[in-house]
C-alpha distance (Angstrom), angle and dihedral (degrees) to the residues before:
residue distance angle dihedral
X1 . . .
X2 3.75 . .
X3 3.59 113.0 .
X4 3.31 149.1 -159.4
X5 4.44 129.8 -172.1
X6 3.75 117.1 -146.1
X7 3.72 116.3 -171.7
X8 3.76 146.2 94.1
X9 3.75 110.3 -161.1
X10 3.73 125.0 91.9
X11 4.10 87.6 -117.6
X12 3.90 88.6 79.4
X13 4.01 90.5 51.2
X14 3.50 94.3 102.5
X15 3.43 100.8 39.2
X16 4.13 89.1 52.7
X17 4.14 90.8 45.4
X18 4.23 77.8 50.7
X19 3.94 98.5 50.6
X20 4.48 93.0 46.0
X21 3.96 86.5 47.0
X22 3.86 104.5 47.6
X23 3.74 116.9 85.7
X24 3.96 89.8 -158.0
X25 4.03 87.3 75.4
X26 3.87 140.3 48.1
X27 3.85 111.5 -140.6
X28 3.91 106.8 -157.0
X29 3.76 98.0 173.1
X30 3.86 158.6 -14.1
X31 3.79 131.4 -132.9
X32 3.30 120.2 -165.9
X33 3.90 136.7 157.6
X34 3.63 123.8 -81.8
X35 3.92 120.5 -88.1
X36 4.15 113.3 -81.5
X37 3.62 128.2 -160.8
X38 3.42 116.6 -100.0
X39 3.95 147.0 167.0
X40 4.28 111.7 50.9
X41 4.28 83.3 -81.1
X42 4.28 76.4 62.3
X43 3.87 81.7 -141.5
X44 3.92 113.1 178.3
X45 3.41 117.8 -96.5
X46 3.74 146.0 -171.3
X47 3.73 123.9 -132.1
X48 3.99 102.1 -112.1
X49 3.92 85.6 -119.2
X50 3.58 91.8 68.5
X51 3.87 91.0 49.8
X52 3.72 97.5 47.5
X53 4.06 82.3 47.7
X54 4.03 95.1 54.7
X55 4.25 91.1 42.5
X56 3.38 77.0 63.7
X57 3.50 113.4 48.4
X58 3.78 97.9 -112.6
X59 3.93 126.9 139.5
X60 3.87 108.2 -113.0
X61 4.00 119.8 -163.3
X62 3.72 118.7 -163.1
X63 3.99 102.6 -172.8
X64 4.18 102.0 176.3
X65 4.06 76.8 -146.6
X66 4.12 122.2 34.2
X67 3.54 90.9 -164.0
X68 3.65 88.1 73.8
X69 3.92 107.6 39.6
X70 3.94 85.6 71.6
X71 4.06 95.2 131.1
X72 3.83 95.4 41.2
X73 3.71 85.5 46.4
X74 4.23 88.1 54.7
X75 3.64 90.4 45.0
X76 3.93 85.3 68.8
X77 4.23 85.2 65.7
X78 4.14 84.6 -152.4
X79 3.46 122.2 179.5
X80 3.19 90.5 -158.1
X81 4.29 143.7 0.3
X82 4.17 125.1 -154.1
X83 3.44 113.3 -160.5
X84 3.51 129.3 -159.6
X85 3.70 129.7 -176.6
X86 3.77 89.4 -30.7
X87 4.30 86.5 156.2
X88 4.48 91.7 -140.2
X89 4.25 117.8 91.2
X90 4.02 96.8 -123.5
X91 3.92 102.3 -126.2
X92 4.16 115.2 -135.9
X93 3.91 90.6 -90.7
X94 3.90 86.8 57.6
X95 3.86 89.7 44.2
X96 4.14 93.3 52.5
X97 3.66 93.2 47.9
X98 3.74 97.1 92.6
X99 3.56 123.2 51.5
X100 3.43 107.8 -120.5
X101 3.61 94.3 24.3
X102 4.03 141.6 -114.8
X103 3.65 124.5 -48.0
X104 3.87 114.4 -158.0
X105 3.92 125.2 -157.5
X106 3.29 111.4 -149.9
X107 3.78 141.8 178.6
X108 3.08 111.8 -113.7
X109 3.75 149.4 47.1
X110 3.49 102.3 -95.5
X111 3.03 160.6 -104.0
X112 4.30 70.7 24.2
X113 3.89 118.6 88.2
X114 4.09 96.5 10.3
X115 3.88 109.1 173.5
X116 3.84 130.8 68.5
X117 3.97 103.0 -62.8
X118 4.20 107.2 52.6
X119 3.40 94.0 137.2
X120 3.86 101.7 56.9
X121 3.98 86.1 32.5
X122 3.75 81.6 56.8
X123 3.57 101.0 59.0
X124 4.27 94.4 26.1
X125 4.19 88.9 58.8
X126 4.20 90.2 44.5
X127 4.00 96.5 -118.0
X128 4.21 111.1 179.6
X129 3.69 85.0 -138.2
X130 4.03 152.1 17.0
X131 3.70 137.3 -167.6
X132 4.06 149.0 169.4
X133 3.72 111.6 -101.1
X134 3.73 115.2 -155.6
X135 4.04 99.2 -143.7
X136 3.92 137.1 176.4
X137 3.62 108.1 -118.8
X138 3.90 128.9 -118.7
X139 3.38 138.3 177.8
X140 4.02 90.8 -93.7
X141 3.88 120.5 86.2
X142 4.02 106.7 -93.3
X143 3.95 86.7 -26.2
X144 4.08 95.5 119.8
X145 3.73 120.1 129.6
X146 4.33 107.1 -93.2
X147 3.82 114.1 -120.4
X148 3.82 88.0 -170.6
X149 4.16 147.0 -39.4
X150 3.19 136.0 -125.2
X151 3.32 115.5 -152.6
X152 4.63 135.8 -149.6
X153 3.67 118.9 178.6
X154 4.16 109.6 -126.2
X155 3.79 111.5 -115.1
X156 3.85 126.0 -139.0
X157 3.79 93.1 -114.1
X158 4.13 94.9 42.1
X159 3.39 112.8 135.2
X160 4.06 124.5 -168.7
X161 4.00 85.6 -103.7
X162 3.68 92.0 53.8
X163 3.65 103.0 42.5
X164 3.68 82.5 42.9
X165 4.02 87.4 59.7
X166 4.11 100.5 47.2
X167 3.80 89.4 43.8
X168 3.76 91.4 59.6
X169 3.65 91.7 44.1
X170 3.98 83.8 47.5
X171 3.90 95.6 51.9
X172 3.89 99.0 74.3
X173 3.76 97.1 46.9
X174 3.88 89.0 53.4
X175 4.32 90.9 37.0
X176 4.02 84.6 54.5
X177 3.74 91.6 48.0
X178 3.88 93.3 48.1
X179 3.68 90.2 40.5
X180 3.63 93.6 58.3
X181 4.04 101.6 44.9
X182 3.82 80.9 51.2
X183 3.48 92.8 59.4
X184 4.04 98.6 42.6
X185 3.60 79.9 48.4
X186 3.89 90.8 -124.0
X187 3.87 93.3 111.7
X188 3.87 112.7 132.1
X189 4.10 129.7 -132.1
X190 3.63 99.1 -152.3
X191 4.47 101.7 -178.5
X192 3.58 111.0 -133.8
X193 3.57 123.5 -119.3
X194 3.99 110.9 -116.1
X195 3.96 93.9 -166.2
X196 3.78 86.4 67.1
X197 3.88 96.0 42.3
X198 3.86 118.5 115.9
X199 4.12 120.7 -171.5
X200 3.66 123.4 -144.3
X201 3.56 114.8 -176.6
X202 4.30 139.4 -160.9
X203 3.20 114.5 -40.4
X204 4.36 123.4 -124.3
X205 3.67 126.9 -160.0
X206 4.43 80.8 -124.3
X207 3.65 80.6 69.1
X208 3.00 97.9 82.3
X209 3.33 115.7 56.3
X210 3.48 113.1 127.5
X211 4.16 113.9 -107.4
X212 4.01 96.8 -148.8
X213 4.14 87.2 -166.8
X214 3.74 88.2 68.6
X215 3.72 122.7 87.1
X216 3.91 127.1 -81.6
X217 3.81 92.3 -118.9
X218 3.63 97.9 49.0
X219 3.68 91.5 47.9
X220 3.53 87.3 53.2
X221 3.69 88.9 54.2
X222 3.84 92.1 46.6
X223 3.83 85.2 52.2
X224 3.59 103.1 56.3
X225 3.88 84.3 37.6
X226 3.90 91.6 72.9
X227 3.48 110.4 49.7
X228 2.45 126.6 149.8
X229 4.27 93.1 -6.3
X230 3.12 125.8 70.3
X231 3.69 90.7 -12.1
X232 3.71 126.3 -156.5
X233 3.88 128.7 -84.9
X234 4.05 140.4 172.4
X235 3.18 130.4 179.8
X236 4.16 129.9 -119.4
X237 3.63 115.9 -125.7
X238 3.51 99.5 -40.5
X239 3.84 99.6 -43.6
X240 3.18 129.7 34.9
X241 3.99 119.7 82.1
X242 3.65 112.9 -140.2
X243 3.98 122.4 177.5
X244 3.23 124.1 -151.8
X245 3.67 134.4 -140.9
X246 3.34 121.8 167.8
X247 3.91 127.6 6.8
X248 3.85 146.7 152.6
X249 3.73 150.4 -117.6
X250 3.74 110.8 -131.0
X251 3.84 118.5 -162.9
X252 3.92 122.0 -67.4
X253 3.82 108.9 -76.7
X254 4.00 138.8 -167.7
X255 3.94 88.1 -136.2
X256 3.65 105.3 143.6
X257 4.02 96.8 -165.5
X258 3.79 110.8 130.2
X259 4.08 116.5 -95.4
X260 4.10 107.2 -74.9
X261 3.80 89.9 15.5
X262 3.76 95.0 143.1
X263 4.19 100.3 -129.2
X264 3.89 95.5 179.4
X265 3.53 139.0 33.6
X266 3.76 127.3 148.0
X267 3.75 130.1 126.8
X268 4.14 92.1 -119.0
X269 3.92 96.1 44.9
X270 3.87 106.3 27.2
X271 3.43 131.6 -127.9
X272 3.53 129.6 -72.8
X273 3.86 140.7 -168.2
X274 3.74 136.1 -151.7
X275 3.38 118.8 -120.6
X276 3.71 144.7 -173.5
X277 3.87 88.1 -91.2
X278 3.74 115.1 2.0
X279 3.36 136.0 -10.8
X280 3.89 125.1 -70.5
X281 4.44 110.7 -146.2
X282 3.42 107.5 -152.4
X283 3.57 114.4 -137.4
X284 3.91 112.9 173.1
X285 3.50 122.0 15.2
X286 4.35 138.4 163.2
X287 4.02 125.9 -141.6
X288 3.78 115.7 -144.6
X289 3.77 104.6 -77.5
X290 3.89 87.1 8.4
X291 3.98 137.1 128.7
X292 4.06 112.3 -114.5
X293 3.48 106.0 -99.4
X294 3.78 137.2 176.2
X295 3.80 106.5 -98.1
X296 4.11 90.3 -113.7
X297 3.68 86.7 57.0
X298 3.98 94.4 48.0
X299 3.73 90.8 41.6
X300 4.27 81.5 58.5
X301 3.65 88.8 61.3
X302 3.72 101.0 36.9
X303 3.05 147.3 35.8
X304 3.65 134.0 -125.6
X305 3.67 126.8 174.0
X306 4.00 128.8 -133.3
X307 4.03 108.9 -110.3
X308 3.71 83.9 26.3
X309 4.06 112.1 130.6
X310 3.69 145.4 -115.7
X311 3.89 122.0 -160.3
């Protein structure tokens, strides 16, 4: 088949590097957003799709608006485009372009976690397990019929960064599954089910501020949910930002210390922080214009007082 790759984040890397290798498949094209500033210099720069795509020889189109690339998009005569993480909704003209249609990878297990964050959601909300799921696309957000799922289980130390990683390694052994029931004409449409749909939208840096109300475990969750993006931050009596990177949930306690009351902190037994249920060890942690450093090692070069607060 004759096809085309939609997509702009570095999740659909693998899958693209899978669709120029295989001899099964003719890749006519990429399309990929335009080049963004980036770095503090805000220096222009391509998505790395669209240099993998010219190493190899392919056409790349970078319309700042898909809804009105619609002839250069026919001129690609695709049977059919995947997309993956391409960051624009593909209006109806988009969707009819290709023959048989597009195919979307997406990161989750759906119809749960629909939206532009699964795989943080995924770890945040505590799921056992995650997954790409190879979908037709519709007009609706993530609310395409699924052709099939592939599926990882979520480990204890998963982090958004590292579910991020075996998902994109995952996508092009469920894309060359889908790819070949399409073709045999065996593929199924399986309809989702909107009562058990859940949304999770665009993530902001303000996200994640840490809630110290909540419980240990699910700030624990939330923790290992935002790394690397947008991260997780409080802020030390009033002041002093710290971020923090990687953390644990100690074992229910009766402590009575107001949320964020900091409970613990000494270089030899760490530092600890109440929370709205439990208490919440904090294990690596960064000072504005600081190095990461384990919290012993921080608590070496600074000082932090018992009753002291976090916010």
């Amino acid at each position: 088949m004759r096809l085309l790759f939609i997509g702009t984040g570095d999740i659909g890397l693998p899958s693209l590097e899978w669709l120029m290798a295989t001899p099964k498949h003719q890749l006519v094209g990429v399309v990929t957003q335009p080049d963004k500033p980036a770095g503090r210099r805000l220096v222009l720069t391509p998505p790395l799709v669209k240099v993998r795509a010219l190493e190899a020889g392919l056409p790349v189109l970078q319309p700042p608006k898909i809804r009105h690339a619609i002839e250069e998009l026919r001129a690609f005569d695709a049977d059919v485009a995947i997309v993956a993480a391409y960051g624009q909704l593909l209006p109806p003209a988009v969707l009819q372009v290709p023959r048989r249609g597009c195919l979307n990878l997406h990161a989750s297990l759906l119809p749960r976690h629909r939206g532009a964050a699964p795989i943080q959601a995924v770890i945040r909300e505590g799921d056992a397990e995650s997954g790409i799921t190879v979908m037709y696309m519709d007009e609706g957000l993530d609310t395409g019929d699924i052709l099939l799922m592939e599926r990882t289980p979520v480990l204890a130390d998963d982090t958004g960064g590292r579910l991020h990683d075996r998902l994109a390694a995952l996508a092009p052994v469920a894309l060359e599954r889908a790819l070949d029931l399409l073709e045999a004409g065996t593929a199924p449409r399986i309809p989702q089910d909107p009562a058990l749909a859940t949304h999770c939208g665009k993530l902001r840096r303000e996200d994640g501020r840490l809630d110290w109300s909540r419980p240990a475990v699910e700030l624990v969750r939330l923790i290992r949910a935002y790394q690397p993006w947008p991260g997780t931050q409080a802020v030390l009596e009033g002041h002093t930002v710290l971020k923090i990177h990687r953390a644990s949930a100690l074992p229910e306690s009766d402590a009575c210390a107001l949320p964020g009351t900091v409970v613990g902190a000494d270089p030899k037994t760490g530092w600890t922080v109440a929370c709205g249920r439990g208490l919440l060890r904090l294990e690596e942690v960064q000072g504005a214009g600081g190095r990461r450093l384990s919290a012993t090692d921080f608590l070496h070069g600074h000082t932090v007082a018992v009753g002291s607060r976090l916010s």
